[in-house]
N, C-alpha and C positions, 0 to 999 in steps of 0.2 A: 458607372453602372450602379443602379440601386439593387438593393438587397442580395450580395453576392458572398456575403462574408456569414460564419457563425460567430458568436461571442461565448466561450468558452468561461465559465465560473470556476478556475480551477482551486477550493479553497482546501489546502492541507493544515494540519494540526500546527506547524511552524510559521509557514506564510499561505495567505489567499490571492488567488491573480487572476486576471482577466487576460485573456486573451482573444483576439481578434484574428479567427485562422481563413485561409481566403481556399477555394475549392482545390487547387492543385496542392494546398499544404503550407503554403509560405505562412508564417508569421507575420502577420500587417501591423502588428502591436500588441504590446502588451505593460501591463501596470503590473506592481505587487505590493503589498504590506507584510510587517510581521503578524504573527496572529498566534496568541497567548491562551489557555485556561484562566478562570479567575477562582480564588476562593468562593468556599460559598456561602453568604451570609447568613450568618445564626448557624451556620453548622459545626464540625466537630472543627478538629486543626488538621490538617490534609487533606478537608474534601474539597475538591477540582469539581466543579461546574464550564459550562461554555455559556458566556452572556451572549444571547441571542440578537440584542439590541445591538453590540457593541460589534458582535460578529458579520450580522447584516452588514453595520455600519463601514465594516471596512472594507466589505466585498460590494458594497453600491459607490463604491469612493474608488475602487478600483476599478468598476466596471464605468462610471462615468468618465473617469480619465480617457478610456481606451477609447470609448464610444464616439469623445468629441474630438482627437485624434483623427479618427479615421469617417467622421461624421455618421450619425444616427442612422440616416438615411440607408447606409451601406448594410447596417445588420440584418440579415434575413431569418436570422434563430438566432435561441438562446439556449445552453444549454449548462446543467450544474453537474460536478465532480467533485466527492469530498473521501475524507478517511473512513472506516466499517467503524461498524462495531456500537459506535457513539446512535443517540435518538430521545425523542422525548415524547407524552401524554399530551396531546391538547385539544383545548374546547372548538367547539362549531367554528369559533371567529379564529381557529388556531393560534392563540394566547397558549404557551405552555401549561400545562396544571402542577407542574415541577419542571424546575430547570435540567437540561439536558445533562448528565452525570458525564467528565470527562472520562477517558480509557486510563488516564493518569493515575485516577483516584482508587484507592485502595478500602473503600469503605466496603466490597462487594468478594472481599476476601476470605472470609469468614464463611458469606454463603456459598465459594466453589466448594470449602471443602464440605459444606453440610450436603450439598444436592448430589452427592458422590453417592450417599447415605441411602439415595433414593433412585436416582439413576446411575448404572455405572459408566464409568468414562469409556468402553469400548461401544452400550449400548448407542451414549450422544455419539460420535464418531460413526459410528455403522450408518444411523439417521442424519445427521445435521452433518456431515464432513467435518467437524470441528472437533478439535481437542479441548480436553476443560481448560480454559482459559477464565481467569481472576474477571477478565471488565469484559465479557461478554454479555450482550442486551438482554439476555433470558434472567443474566444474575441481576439484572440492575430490575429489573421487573418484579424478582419477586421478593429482592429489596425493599422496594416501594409496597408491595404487597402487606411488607409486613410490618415497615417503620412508619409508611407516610401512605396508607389503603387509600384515603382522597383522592392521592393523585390520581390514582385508576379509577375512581369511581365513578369521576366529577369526568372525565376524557370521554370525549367521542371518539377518537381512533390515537394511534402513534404513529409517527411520523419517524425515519429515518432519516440521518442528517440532509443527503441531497434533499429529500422530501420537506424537510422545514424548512429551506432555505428557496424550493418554487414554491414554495406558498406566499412565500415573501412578495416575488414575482408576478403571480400568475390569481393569489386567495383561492386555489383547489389544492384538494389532498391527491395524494397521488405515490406508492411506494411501488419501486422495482426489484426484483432476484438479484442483482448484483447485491448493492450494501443489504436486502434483506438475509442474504444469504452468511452474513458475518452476523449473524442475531443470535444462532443457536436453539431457532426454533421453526429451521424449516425444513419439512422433508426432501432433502435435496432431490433424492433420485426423480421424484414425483413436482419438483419444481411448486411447491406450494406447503404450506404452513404444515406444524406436527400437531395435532389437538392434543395428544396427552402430556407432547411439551409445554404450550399453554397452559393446561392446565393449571400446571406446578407453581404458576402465577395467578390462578383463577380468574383467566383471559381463553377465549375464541376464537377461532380464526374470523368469524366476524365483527372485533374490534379492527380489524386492521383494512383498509380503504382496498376497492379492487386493486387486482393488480394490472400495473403497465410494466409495459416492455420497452429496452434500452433503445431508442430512435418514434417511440411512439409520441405525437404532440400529447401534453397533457392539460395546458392549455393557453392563455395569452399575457402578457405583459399590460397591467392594470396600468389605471393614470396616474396614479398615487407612486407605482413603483418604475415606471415612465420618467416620472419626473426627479425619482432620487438616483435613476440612474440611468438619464440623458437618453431612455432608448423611447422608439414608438408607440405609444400604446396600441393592443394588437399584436405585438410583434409574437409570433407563435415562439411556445418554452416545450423544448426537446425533452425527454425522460432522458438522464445521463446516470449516472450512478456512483458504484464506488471506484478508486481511480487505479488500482490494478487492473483491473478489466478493462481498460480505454488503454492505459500502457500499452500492454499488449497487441491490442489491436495495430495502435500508432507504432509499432515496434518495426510492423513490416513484417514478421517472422514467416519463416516458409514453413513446411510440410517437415517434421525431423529436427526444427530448431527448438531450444528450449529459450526462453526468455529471462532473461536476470534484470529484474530491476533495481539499481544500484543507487542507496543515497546513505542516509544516517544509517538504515537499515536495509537489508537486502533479501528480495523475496525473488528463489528459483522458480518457476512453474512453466508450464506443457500447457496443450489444449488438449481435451480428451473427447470422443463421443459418447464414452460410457460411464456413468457413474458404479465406478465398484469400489467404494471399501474396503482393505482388506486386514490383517491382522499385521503382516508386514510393515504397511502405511503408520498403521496406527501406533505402532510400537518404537515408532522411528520418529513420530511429533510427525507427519505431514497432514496438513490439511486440504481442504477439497473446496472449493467455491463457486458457484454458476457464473458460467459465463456470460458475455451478454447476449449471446444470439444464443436462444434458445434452442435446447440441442446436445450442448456442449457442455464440459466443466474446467477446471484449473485447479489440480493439485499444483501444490505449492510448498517450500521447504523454507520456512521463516529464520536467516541469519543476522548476526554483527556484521554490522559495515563499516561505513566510513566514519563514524563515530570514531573508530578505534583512531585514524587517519586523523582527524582532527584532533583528536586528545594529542599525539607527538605533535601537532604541529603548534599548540597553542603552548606547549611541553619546554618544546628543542626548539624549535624556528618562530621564536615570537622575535628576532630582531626584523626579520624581513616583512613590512609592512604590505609590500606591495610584488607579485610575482615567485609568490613564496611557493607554487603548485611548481611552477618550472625548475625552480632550485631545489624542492626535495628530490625530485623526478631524476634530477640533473645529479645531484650526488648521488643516491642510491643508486642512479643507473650504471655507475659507476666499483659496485659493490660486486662480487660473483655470488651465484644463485648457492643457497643457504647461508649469505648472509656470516660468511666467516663463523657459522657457530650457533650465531644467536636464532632463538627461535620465537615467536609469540605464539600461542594459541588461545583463540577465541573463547570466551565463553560456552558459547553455544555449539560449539566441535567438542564440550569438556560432556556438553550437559545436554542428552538427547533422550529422545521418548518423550510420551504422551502424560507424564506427571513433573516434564522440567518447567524451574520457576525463569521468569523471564528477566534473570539478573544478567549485568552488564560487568561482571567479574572476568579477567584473564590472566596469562600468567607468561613471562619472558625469562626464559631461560640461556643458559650461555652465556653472560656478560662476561668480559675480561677486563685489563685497563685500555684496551684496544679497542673497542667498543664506543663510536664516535653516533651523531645520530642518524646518518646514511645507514647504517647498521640496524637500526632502532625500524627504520622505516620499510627498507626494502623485507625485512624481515616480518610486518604488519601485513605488508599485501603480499606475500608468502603466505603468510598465515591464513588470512582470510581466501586467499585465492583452493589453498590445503581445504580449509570448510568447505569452501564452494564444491570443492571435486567430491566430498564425503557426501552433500548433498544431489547432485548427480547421479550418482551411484543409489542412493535411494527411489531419485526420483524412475533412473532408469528401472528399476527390480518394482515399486509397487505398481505403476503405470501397464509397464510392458512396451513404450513409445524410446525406439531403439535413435536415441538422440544419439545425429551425426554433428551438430552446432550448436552456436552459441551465440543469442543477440543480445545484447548490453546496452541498455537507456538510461536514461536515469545522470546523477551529475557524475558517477563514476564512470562511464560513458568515456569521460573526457581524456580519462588519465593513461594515456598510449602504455607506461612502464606496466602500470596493473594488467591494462588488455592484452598486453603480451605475455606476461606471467603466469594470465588462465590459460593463454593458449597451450605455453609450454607444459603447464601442469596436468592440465586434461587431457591431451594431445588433437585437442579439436578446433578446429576454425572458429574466431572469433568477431564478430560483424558488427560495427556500430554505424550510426545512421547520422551525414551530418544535419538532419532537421533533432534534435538533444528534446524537446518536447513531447515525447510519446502520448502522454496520459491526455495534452489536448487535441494534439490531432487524430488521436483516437476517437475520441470524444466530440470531435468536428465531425470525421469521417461520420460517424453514426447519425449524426445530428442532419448532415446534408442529405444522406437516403432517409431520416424522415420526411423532411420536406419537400422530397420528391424531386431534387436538385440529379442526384444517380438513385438508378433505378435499384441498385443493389453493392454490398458490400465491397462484392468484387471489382465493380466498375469504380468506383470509388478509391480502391487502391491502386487501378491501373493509372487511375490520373493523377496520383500526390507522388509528389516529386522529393523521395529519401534522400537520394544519395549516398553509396555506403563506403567503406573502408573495411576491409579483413584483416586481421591478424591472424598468419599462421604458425602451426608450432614451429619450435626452431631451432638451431643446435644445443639446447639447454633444455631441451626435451627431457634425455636421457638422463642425465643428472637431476632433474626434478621427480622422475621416476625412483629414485632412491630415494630422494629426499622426503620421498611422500610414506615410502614405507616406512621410511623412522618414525616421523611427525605423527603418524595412526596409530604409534605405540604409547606416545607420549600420554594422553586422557587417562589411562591405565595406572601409569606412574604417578598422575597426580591424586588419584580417587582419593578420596576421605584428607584433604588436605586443606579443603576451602569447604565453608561450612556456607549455603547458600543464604541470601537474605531470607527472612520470615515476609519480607514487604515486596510483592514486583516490583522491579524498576521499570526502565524506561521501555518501550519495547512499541510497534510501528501494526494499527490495527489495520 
């Protein structure tokens, strides 16, 4: 059957992929590459750029793979999902006028803490949902404002990363509320730009291309981009956006659930119908985001994740080359819940509120000479699982969305020990989905009601086929229930003990 399939551009800050999602949900294929920052030439030592050229290059290299797979003929849309925050200036022909500055780079450091000076961080947060955050688009603007004025001068509009990436596509501009909403310069509540944010960049909200909305065509696949990535010219390009909001969607989540998207980094959030701010929210680091059906928003509680998970494993278990997830699974599971003693706590459980820097500092406590790496490990997703529930609890108290569940996407998704461990610690039902790809078939899903494939959201997820699995709490409930009120004593004990970077580290926009 022709045109029954979307093609999916799912490019994140690590790898970019194509996927090929068919109307009930399946997976028909899919490609991926690594995908890196580059320095940036002629700049200082540390600044991170995304080469545009090279970035294309690898998501046309992955979207042609998948295409001729499952043949051309079958793509009926296209649609782009990438990480917030990132964006760049470009001319009519959208040629950058300055290369896109990555979230990595710390050149934009300097101006968080000056634009404090001029707006305060409760006013951004009250307007934009955002905490002041170091590589947010608003700092990088008036960066350029004031190192590199050209760039902005010479620009017809900015583009948001999905946005430079269909123009690749389709040669139209085109930005949407999902990644414009990780900019820090838009009035959330009102779903549209802040002019006295702009400002502060001496920028308009008519620099910036109308707006589309997530499932609206924006417009077709050219011959030129046809032919570097094997699809039809014509073929209509979906508005897609940033890739938490597609998670979500493709999560499945009901009425009551919260959503955990689980990978390097791990972001909690809810769906809301109201945008309220509140002093609680704010004081706790949670940010607010638009959703993609207008309408709606996504607070969210930004943690450490499997990052942690992978440092013990590349740590303790570098002999096992191969089924190395079953074997730590398989000896931790083996461990009793606290871990004999030893404790980790995350970074980000030490370091909360709307002025923490986003270091990847933690701290384990309890070693003895008993202390093997089953130990090391069930003790990590304790920990983080401990965060998790600290983040819950905020989520529940600024929202008011009295979360009965819990849906888990993402690669942590996979890990049965961990999804048992939230269970037991929260004491709440924990649900994973065996389709593990949320952010494209999210991102399908929307994609298929623009083209008129379902007439609506909801029919659209009557017809994709999840499949779930629960984890309920369990006899180890009770015993995590203590365990939890030691571990919320511990941040206390450590204050003033680790001195935070002066530099952000790594951290997931």
């Amino acid at each position: 059957m022709a045109g029954e399939l979307v093609l999916v551009l799912d490019c994140g800050s690590t790898n970019v992929r194509a996927v090929a999602v068919s109307p009930n949900g399946d997976l028909v294929a899919q490609a991926s590459r690594p995908n890196q920052t580059a320095p940036q030439p002629g700049g200082k030592p540390g600044w991170l750029i995304w080469d545009l050229e090279e970035l294309w290059g690898r998501l046309a290299q992955v979207a042609r793979e998948v295409s001729t797979a499952v043949g051309p003929e079958r793509i009926e849309a296209v649609t782009v999902t990438t990480w917030g925050a990132d964006g760049a200036p470009v001319r009519r022909d959208g040629t950058a006028t300055y290369p896109p500055i990555a979230w990595q780079c710390p050149r934009t450091q300097r101006t968080a803490a000056e634009i404090v000076e001029r707006v305060s961080a409760w006013e951004l947060f009250r307007v934009t949902g955002y905490q002041m955050t170091p590589f947010n688009t608003l700092l990088r603007m008036i960066w350029l404002r004031e190192n590199a004025p050209g760039a902005l001068d010479e620009a017809h509009t900015w583009l948001m990363m999905p946005g430079l990436l269909a123009h690749r596509l389709t040669g139209r501009f085109h930005i949407e509320p999902t990644s414009a909403s990780t900019s820090m310069v838009m009035d959330l509540g009102r779903r549209d730009w802040s002019a006295p944010l702009l400002e502060l960049a001496g920028l308009d909200p008519g620099f910036f291309p109308e707006w589309s909305q997530p499932g609206q065509v924006v417009g077709h696949v050219t011959r030129r981009a046809g032919e570097q990535c094997n699809l039809p010219p014509g073929t209509p390009v979906v508005a897609g956006g940033h890739d938490t909001q597609f998670a979500l969607i493709g999560s499945g989540a009901r009425p009551g659930e919260a959503v955990l998207s689980s990978g390097t980094w791990e972001i909690l959030e809810v769906r809301v119908d109201e945008f309220k701010p509140n002093r609680f929210g704010f004081e706790e680091g949670i940010i607010i985001e638009a959703d993609a059906l207008p309408g709606w928003w996504n607070p969210q509680v930004l943690m450490m994740g499997s990052a942690v998970l992978e440092w013990i494993r590349e740590a303790l278990f570098a002999d096992r080359r191969s089924r190395y997830h079953e074997t730590m699974m398989a000896e931790a599971g083996r461990v009793p819940p606290g871990a004999d003693g030893v404790t980790l706590v995350p970074s980000f459980f030490r370091e909360s509120g709307p002025t923490r820097k986003f270091g990847t500092l933690g701290t384990v406590l309890g070693l003895s000479l008993q202390t093997g790496r089953a130990h090391l490990y069930r003790a990590a997703l304790e920990g983080l699982s401990f965060q998790m529930r600290g983040a819950l609890r905020v989520l529940r108290r600024a929202t008011g969305v009295p979360v009965s569940g819990i849906r888990v996407v993402g690669g942590g998704s996979r890990n049965d020990l961990w999804n048992q461990i939230r269970a037991d610690v929260t004491g709440l039902p924990v649900t994973v989905t065996v389709q593990k790809e949320a952010t494209a078939l999210g991102a399908a899903m929307v994609a298929f009601v623009g083209v008129g494939r379902y007439s609506s959201l909801d029919e659209a997820r009557k017809a994709v086929r999840l499949g779930e699995r629960s984890f309920q709490p369990g006899p180890d409930r009770e015993a995590y229930e203590g365990l939890y009120e030691r571990y919320a004593k511990v941040p206390a004990l450590l204050k003033g003990f680790y001195r935070q970077p002066d530099q952000a580290g790594s951290s997931r926009p």
